[in-house]
C-alpha positions as CSV (number, residue, x, y, z in Angstrom):
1,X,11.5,32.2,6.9
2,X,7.8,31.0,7.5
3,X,7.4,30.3,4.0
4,X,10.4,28.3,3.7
5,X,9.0,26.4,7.3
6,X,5.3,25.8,6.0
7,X,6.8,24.4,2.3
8,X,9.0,22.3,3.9
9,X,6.2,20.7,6.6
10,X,3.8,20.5,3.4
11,X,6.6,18.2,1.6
12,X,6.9,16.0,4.9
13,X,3.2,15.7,4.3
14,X,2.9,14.8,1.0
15,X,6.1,12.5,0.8
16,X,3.9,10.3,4.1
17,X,1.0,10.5,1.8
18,X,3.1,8.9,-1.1
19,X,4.6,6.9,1.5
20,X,1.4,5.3,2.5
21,X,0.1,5.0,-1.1
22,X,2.8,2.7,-1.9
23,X,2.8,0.5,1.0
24,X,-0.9,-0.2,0.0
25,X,-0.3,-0.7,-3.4
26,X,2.5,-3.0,-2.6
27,X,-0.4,-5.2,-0.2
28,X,-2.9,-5.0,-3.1
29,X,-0.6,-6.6,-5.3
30,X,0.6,-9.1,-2.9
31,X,-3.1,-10.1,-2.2
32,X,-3.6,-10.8,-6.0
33,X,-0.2,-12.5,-6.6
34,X,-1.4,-14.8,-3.7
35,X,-4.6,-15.7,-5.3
36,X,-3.6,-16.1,-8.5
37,X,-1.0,-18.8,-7.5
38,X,-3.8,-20.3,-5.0
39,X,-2.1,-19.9,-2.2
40,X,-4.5,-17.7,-0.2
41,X,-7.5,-20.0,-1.8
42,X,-6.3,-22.8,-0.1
43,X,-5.7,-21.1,3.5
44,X,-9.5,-19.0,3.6
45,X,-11.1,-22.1,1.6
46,X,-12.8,-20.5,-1.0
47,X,-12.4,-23.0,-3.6
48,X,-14.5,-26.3,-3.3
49,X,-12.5,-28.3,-5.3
């Protein structure tokens, strides 16, 4: 029965982990398909022109 328990708390574990990881991938690519369009450019100013 513990083994059973402590496999199954180790999945909830690593599914958040993979959780997470996606959720910042998601951002990261969100960030860089708003710069590459200019969008985020225009609203921090980093372009001059």
């Amino acid at each position: 029965m513990k083994e059973n328990e402590r496999h199954e708390s180790s999945g909830k574990k690593w599914s958040r982990i993979w959780l997470w990881l996606g959720v910042i991938v998601l951002i990261i690519i969100l960030l860089c398909w708003l710069f590459g369009i200019g969008t985020a450019e225009d609203i921090t100013g980093v372009s001059n022109g």
